[in-house]
C-alpha positions in Angstrom: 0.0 0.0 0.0 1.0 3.3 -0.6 0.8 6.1 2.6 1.0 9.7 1.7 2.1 12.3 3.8 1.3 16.1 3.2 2.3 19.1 5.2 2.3 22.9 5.5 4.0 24.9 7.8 1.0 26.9 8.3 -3.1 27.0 8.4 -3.0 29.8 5.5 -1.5 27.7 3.5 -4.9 25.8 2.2 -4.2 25.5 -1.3 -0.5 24.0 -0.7 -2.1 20.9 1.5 -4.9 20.6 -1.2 -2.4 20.4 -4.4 -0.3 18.0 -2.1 -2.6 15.6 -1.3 -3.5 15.2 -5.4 -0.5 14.7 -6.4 -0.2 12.3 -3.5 -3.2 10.2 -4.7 -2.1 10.7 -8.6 0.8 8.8 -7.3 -1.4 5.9 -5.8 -1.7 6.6 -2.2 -4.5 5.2 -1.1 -4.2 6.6 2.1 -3.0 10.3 2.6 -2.2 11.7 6.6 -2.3 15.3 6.0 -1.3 18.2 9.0 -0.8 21.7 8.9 2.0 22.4 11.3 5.9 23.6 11.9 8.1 21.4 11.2 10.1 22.1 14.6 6.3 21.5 16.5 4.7 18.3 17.4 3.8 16.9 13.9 1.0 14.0 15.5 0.1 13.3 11.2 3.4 12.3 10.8 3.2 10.1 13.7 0.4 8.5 12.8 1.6 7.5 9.1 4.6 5.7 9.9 2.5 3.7 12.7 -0.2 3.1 10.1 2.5 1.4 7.7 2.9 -2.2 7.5 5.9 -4.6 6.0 5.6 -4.0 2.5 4.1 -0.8 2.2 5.7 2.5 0.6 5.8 5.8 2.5 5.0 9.0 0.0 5.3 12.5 0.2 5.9 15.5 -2.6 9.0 16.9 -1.4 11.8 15.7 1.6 11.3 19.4 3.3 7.7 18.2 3.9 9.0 15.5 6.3 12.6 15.9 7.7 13.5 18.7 9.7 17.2 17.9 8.7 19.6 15.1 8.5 19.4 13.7 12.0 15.9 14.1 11.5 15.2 12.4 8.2 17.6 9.5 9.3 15.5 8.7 12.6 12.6 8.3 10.5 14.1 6.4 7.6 15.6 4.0 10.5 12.1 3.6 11.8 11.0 3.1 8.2 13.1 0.3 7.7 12.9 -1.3 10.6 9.2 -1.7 9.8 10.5 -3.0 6.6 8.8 0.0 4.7 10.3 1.6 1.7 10.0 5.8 1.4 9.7 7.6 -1.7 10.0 11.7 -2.5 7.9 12.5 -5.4 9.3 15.4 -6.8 13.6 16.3 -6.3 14.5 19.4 -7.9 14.4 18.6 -11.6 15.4 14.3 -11.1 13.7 11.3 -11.3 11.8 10.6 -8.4 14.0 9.1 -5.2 12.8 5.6 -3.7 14.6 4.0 -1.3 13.3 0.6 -2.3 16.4 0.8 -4.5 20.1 1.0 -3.9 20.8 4.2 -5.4 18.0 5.6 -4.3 19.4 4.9 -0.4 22.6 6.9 -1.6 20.7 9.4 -3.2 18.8 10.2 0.1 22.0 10.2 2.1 23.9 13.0 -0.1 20.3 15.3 -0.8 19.8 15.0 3.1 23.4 16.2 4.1 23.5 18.7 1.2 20.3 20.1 2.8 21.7 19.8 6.4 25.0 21.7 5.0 23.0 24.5 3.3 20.5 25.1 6.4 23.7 25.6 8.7 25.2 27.7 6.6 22.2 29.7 6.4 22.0 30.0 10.1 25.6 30.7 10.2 24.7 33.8 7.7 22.2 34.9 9.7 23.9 35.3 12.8 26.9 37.1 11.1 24.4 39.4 9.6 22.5 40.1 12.9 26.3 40.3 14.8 26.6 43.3 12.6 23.5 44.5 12.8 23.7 45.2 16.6 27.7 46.4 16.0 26.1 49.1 13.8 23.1 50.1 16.1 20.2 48.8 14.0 19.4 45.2 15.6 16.8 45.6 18.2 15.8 41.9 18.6 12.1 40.8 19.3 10.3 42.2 21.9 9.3 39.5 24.1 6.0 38.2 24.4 5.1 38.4 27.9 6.7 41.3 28.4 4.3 43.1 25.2 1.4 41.4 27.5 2.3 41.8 30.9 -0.6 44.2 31.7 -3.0 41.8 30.1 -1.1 39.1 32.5 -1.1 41.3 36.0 -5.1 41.8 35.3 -5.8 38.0 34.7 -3.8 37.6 37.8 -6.3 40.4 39.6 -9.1 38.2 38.3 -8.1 35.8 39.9 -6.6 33.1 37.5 -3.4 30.9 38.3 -0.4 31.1 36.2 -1.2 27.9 34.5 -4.5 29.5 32.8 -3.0 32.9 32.3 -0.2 31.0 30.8 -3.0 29.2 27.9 -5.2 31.9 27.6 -2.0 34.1 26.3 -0.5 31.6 24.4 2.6 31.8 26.5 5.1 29.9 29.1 3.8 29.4 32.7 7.8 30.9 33.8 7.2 33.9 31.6 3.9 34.9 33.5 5.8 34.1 36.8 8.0 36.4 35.6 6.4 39.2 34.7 4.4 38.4 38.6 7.9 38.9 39.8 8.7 42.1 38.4 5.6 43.3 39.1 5.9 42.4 43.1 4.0 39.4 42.9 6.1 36.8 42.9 3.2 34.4 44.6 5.1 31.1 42.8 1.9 28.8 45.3 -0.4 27.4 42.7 -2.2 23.8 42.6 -0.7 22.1 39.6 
């Protein structure tokens, strides 16, 4: 059986899923797990297609940057892949044949794209942080305000409401610590709530 995978980083991105999952059944998946998510967050779809495969079945998806989060990423998944005796295949590679790892090359092809991809990723961080270095040598990087510290009157009335961190903490969409902190400065550094 063929499993497809489809992802986007984001809910806005509707029409991306939609034209995945088409050209995942076009391919022959007869079952297609489908998430909208970051790849550095929780990805339960993802999860949930590798446990669904069985010995002899083929994991799909449109492109390797819809699955791996980098080399150490794509390898732990591969392994687990394999050890369920389940073959993965990349549907579209930048202008090549398709990869499957049912074959021999296509093993070694997966090795080199994932480590070029791992290469250029770092060396795009590495880029950034030399630009942002010389950003803040020249005066012009201010950095991102923090969350809780853009909310922290919203935080201190919750607080005078009555709320614990813990629901201040999910109604805001941020950390428990950060609300504590933001108590703290504040003069309430009451850390005393049931968990």
């Amino acid at each position: 059986m063929l499993v497809g995978y489809a992802r986007t980083s984001t809910v806005g991105q509707t029409a991306g899923l939609e034209a995945q999952e088409t050209e995942l059944r076009a391919a022959g998946c007869e079952k297609v797990f489908k998430e909208q998510v970051s790849s550095v967050g929780r990805r339960d779809q993802l999860e949930a297609a590798i446990d669904f495969c069985r010995e002899g079945d083929q994991f799909v998806c449109t492109k390797l940057d819809r699955v791996s989060r980098g080399v150490t990423d794509l390898l732990n998944i591969m392994n687990r892949l394999e050890a369920k005796k389940v073959s993965f295949r990349v549907l579209s590679m930048s202008g090549s044949q398709p990869l499957d790892t049912s074959t021999a090359t296509g093993r070694l092809m997966l090795s080199v794209i994932a480590a070029v991809a791992q290469a250029e990723r770092e060396g795009m961080i590495e880029r950034q942080r030399h630009g942002i270095a010389k950003a803040r040598q020249e005066g012009r990087y201010k950095g991102r305000a923090p969350t809780a510290r853009r909310q922290a009157a919203e935080i201190i009335k919750l607080k005078a409401e009555g709320l614990g961190a813990t629901e201040i903490a999910s109604r805001l969409g941020i950390g428990r610590a950060s609300v504590y902190r933001v108590l703290s400065a504040n003069g309430d550094g009451d850390r005393q709530e049931a968990a």
